[in-house]
C-alpha positions as CSV (number, residue, x, y, z in Angstrom):
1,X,-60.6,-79.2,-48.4
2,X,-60.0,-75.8,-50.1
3,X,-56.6,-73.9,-49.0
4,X,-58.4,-71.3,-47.1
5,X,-60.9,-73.3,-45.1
6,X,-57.9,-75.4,-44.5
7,X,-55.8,-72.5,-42.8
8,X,-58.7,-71.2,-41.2
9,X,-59.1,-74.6,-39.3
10,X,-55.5,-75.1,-38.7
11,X,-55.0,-71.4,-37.2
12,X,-58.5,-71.7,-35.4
13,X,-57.4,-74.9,-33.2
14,X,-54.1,-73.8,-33.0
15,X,-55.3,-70.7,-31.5
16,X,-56.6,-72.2,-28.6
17,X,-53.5,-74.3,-28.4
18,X,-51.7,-71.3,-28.6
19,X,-53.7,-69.3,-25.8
20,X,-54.1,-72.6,-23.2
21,X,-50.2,-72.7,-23.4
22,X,-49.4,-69.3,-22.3
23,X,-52.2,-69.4,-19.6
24,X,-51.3,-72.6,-18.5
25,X,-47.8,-74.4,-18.5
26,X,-46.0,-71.2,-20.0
27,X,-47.8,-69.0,-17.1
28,X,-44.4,-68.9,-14.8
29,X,-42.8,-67.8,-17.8
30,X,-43.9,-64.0,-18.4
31,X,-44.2,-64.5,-21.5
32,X,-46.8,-63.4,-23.5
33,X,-49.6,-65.1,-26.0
34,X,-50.2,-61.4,-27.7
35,X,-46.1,-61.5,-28.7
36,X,-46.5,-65.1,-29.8
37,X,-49.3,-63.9,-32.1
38,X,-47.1,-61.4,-33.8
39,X,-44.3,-63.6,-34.5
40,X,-47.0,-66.2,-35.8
41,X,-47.9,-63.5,-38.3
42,X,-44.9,-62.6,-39.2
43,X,-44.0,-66.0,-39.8
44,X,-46.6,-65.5,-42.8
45,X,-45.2,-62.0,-43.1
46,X,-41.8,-63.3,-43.7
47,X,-43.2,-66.0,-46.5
48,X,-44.2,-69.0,-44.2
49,X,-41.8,-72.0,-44.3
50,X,-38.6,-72.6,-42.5
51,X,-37.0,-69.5,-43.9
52,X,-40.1,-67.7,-42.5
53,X,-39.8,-69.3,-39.0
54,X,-36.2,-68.7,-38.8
55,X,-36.7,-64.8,-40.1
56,X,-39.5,-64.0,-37.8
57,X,-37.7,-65.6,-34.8
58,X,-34.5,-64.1,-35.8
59,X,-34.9,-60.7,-36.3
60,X,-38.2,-60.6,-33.8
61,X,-35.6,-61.4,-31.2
62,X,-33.3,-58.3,-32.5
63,X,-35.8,-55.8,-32.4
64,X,-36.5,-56.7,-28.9
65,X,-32.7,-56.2,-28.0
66,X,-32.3,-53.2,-29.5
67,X,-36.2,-52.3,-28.2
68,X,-34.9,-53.1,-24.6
69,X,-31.3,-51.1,-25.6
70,X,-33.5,-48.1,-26.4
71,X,-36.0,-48.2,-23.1
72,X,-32.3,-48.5,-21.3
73,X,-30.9,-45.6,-23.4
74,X,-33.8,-42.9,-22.5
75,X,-32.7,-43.1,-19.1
76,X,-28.9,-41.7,-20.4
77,X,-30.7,-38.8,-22.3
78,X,-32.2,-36.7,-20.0
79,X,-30.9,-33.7,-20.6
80,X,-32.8,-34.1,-23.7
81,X,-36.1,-33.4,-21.6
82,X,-39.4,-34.9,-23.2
83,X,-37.0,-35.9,-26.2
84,X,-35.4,-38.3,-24.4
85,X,-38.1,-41.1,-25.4
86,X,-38.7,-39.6,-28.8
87,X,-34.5,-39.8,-29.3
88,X,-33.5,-43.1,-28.3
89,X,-36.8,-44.7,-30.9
90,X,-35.4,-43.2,-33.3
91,X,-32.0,-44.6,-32.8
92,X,-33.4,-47.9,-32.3
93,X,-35.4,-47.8,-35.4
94,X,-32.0,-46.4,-37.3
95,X,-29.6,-49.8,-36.0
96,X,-32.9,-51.5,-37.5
97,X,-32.6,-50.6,-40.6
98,X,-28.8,-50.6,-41.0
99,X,-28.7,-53.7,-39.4
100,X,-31.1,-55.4,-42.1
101,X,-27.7,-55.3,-44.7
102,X,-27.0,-58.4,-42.6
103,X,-29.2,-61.0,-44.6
104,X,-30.3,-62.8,-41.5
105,X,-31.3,-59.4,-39.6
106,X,-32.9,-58.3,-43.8
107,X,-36.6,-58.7,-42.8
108,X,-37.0,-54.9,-41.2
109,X,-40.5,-55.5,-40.2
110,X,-40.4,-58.9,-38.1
111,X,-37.3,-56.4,-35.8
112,X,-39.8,-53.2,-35.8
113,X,-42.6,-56.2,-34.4
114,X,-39.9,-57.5,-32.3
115,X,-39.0,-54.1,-30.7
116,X,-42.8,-53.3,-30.5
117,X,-43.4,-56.0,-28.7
118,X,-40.8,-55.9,-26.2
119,X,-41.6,-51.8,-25.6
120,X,-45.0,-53.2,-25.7
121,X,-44.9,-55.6,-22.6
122,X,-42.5,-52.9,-20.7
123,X,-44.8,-50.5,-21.1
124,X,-47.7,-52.7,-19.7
125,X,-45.9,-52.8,-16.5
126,X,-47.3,-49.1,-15.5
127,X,-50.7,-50.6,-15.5
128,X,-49.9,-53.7,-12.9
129,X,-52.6,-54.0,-10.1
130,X,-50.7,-52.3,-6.6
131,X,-48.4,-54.4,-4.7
132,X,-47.6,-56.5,-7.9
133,X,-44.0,-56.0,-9.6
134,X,-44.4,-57.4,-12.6
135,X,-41.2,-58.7,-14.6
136,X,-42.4,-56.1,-17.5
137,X,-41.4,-53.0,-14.9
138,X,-38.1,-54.4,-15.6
139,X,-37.0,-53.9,-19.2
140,X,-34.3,-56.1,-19.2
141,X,-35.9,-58.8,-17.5
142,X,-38.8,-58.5,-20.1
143,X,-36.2,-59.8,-22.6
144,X,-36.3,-63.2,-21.9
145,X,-40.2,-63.8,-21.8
146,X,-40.4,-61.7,-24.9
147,X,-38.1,-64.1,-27.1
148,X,-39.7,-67.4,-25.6
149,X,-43.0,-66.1,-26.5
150,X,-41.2,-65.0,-30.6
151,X,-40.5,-68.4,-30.9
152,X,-43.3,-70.1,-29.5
153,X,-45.7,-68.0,-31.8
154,X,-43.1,-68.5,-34.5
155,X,-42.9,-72.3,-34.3
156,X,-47.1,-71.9,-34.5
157,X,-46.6,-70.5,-37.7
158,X,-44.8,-73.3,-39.1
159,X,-46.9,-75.7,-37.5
160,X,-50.0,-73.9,-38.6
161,X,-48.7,-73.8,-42.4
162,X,-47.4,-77.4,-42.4
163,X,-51.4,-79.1,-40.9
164,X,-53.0,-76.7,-43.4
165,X,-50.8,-77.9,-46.4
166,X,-51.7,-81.5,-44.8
167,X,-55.5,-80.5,-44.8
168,X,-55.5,-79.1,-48.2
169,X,-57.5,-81.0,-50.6
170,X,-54.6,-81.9,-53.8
């Protein structure tokens, strides 16, 4: 079958692989099937294969410590008023960057997606229905769910590659 129809089926069913598992048995877990999206993509983004899956995982899990080191940080700059916020971003997004001259930390967008993600998920907390305390409300508890989800969505990538390579007509 042609490459594209190929990955278009493989991605498809995966998708719903993908999306049972974080409703279902991944549920108790926090984590979340929009993150494992991202660092599916970003396997791609990273240029697929196992140096893909290890890049997106890697430095996906990076941005969200230093995401979750930044939401932590705003609370320590106050007297910076509504800069606070603005301040501690841009921080983050400066150890990014001078953290990709480590060659496993290089790929600078799979740690922005990372720290999106976990500032993402944080950030969804505000809108919880009353009387639930969801583990997002918690920055540093949203660390955890946030990297099983990176490398959940990352191993999808890999798989999704590796069935459309298999369903690719030769």
């Amino acid at each position: 079958m042609p490459a594209i129809y190929a990955l278009a089926l493989s991605v498809g069913v995966l998708a719903v692989v993908a999306t049972w598992l974080f409703f279902g048995p991944l549920a108790e877990t926090d984590a979340q099937v929009w993150q494992a999206f991202i660092a599916w993509g970003a396997h791609y983004h990273c240029g697929g294969k196992l140096k893909g899956t290890r890049d997106a995982a890697i430095c996906m899990s990076w941005g969200a410590v230093v995401g979750m080191l930044s939401v932590l940080l705003t609370n320590h700059l106050g007297a910076l008023g509504d800069f606070n916020a603005p301040v501690a971003v841009g921080l983050g997004a400066t150890v990014i960057v001078l953290s990709s001259k480590i060659p496993f930390l290089a790929a600078i967008p799979a740690s922005v997606y990372g720290f999106a993600s976990i500032a993402g998920l944080w950030l969804l907390g505000a809108a919880a229905p009353l009387g639930v305390e969801p583990v997002a409300n918690n920055v540093t508890a949203a660390l955890l769910p946030t990297i099983i989800a990176i490398v959940v969505g990352a191993l999808f990538g890999i798989v999704s590659e590796t069935l459309a390579g298999a369903l690719t007509k030769k």
